[in-house]
N, C-alpha and C positions, 0 to 999 in steps of 0.2 A: 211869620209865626203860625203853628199849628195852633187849629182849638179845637176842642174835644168834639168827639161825633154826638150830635144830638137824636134824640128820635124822637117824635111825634106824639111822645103819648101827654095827656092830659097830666096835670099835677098833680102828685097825692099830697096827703096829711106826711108830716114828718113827726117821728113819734118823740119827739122832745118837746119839755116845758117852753121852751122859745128856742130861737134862732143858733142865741146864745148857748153854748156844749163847754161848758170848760171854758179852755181858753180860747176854742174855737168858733168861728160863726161860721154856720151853717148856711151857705147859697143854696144849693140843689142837692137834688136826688141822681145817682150816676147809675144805679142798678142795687139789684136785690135778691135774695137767694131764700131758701127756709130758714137760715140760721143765723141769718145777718144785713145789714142795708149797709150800703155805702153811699158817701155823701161828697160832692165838694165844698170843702171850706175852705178857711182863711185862717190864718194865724203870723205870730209876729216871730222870727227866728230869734236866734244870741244875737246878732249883729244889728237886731233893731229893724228888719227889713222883711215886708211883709208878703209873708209865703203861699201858697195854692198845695193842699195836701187832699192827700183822699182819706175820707176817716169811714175804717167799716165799725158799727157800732151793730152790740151784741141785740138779737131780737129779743124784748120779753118772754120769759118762759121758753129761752133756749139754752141748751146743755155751755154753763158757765164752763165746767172746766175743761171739753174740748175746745172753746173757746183761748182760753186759756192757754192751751195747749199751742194751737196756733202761733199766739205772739212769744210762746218760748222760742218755738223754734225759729222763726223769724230770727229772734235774736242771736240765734247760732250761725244762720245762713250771712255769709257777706260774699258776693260775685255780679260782676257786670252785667249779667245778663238775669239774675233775678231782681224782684222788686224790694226794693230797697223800706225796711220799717223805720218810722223817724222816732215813736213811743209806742209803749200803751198804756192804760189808767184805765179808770172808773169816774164817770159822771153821772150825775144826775141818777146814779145806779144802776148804770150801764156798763159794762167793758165795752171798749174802744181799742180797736188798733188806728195809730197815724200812720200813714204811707206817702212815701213819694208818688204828687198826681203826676201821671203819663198823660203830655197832653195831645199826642198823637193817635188816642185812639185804642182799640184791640181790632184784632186779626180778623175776628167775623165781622165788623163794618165793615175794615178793607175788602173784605170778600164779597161782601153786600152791595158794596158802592160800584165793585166789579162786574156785576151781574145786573144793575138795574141800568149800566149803560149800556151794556153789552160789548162789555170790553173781557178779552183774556186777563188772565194775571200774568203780568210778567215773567216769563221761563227764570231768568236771573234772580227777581226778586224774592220769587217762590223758593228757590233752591236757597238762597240766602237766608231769608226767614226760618228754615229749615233746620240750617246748620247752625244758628245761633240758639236755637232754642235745644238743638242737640250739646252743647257748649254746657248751657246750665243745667241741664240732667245729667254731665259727666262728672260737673261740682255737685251737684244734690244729691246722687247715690252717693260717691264716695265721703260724702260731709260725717264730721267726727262732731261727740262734745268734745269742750274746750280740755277735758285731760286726754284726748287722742283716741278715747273708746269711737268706733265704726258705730252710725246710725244708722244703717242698711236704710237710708229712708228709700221708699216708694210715693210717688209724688198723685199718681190715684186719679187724676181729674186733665187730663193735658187735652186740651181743645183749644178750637180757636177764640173762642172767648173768652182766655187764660192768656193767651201773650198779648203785650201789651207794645207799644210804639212811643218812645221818646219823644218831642220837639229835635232833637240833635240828631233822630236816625236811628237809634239805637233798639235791642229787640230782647225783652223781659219777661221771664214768666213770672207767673204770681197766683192768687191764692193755693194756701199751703191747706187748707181748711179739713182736707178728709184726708192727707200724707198719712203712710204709714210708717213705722217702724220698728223694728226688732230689738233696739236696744232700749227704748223710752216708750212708754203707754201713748199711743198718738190715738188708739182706737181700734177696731181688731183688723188683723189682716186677712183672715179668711171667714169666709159665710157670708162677705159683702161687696154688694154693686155698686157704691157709691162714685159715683162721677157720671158724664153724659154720655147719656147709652149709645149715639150714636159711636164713640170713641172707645169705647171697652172692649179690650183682649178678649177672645175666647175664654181663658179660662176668668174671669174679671165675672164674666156672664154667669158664670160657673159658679161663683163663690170660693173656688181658691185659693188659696197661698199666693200672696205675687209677687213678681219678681220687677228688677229694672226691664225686660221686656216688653211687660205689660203697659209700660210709660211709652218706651218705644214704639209700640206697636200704631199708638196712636198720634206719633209724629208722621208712620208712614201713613195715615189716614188724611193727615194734612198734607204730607207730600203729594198725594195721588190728588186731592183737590184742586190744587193748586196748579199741580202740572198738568190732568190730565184734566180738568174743568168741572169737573161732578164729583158727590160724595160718593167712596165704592159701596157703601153697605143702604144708604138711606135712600130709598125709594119715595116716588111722590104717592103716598097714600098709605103706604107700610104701617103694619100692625108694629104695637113693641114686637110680640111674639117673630114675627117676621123678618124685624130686624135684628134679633137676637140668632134665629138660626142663618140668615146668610153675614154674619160674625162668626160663626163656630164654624160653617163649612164653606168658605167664601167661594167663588169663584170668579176671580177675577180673569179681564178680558180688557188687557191695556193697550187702544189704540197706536195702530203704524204709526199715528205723526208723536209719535215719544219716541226717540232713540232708542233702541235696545240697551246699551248700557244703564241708563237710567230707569227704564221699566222693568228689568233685572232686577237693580234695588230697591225698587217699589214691588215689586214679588218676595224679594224675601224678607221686608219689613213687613208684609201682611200675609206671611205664611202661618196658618194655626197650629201646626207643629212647633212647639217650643225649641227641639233641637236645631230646626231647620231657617232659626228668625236670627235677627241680628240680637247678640246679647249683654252688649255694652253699648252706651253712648258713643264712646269712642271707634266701635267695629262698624257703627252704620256711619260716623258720621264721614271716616276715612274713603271707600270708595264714591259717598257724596260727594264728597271737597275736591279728589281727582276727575271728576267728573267736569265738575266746576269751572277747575282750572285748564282742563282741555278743552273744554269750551267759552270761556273767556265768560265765564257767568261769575265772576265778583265784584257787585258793585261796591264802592266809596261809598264812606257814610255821608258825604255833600250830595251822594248820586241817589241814595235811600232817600235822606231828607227832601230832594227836589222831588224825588216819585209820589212822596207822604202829602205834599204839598200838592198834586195834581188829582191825587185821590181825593183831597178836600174839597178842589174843585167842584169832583164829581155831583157832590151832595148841595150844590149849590145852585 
């Protein structure tokens, strides 16, 4: 059994009357944002049998109906490789979303536990992770409401501290929190940066109009991580200012021991040219998978789950 990565920091106050949330009890604190905390708790399913959820509960004096917003769309989204809402409600005068806890962790521990031993990341692993989070950005763009209208959604925040790891293996993005969309008020699409600078599109930085590229763009920011061992834009010491202009005019410089076919698609996943990037989930994630497969890089999810299991290790 996976159990969640912990880190170090000292306990805070939890901003509820007691433990007690509802129907939920409240163990821990998992992480925290401006506009929201998550927590692990406990609760009782239909079947009588007592479950582990993550519950992100709304901050005081933060915007209820983007909040709001969030858990609709949750409720539109259904795909294996995003994260799954189990409710939402109001306690204690709070909104809450419940979610399925992932108890495997997110992507930046993996990558952290990776670096403090001084281990690679798996070439397989990485490409893997890759493609499956390319999977739920092909369902998230194309996602309709339930009468078939197009949600053009943009997903706005795609980092590695957004995909999340199963116990069984499996690989989930999740908070929807700053998504945009063209068909429904999620919040505006243009004149705003919202998501982690280090992962933001050119034009993201810009304040433009975004597109499903701009998602993309930041899958190949994990790609190059993952495969090539360093982030390409974040320097040790870098200004924002900094890291904002080598985002808009990058120059990337992707070491010999990366095959050329694969540092081919890590160039044109981080090309700033918009014509010149991949434009669909599906356009990057197709010469990915052939890559893949000529190199015998698909692991089993028995072969994921044993890897998740040795990353545990690491932290121990």
């Amino acid at each position: 059994m996976i159990g969640r990565f912990l880190t170090m920091e000292q306990p805070r106050t939890i901003e509820v009357p007691s433990r007690r949330f509802g129907k939920y009890l409240v163990r821990s604190r998992l992480g925290q944002g401006g506009q929201a905390e998550v927590f692990l708790a406990e609760a009782v399913d239909d079947k009588g049998d007592q479950v582990n959820v993550a519950l992100k509960m709304m901050r005081q004096g933060a915007a209820e109906e983007k909040f709001a917003d969030e858990a609709d769309l949750m409720g539109l989204l259904s795909h294996p490789n995003l994260v799954r809402m189990m409710e939402h409600g109001t306690a204690f005068g709070r909104p809450f979303i419940a979610m399925e806890f992932l108890i495997g962790g997110d992507l930046f521990e993996v990558m952290a536990a990776h670096r403090r031993a001084m281990k690679g990341f798996p070439m397989g692993m990485g490409v893997h992770v890759c493609l499956e989070v390319l999977k739920a950005l092909a369902y998230f763009h194309r996602a309709t409401t339930r009468s078939g209208s197009a949600l053009n959604l943009i997903h706005s925040d795609v980092n590695p501290s957004n995909v999340f790891f199963s116990g069984e293996g499996d690989v989930k993005l999740g908070d929807f929190g700053v998504a945009s969309s063209t068909h429904v008020d999620l919040g505006p699409q243009a004149g705003t940066t919202a998501g982690k600078l280090s992962y933001l599109s050119p034009e993201q930085t810009r304040g433009e109009t975004l597109t499903p590229a701009s998602d993309l763009w930041a899958v190949g920011v994990m790609l190059h991580e993952v495969v090539v061992g360093y982030h390409p834009f974040q320097k040790d010491g870098a200004t924002e200012q900094q890291i904002m202009a080598s985002i808009r005019a990058p120059k990337l410089t992707i070491p010999d021991y990366v095959e050329k076919p694969l540092a081919a698609i890590i160039a044109k996943a981080l090309t700033p040219d918009l014509k010149g990037r991949f434009k669909s989930a599906g356009e990057f994630a197709g010469p990915l998978f052939g890559y893949a497969l000529d190199n015998n890089l698909i692991p089993s999810r028995h072969e994921t789950q044993l890897w998740l299991e040795s990353v545990l290790g690491l932290l121990v």
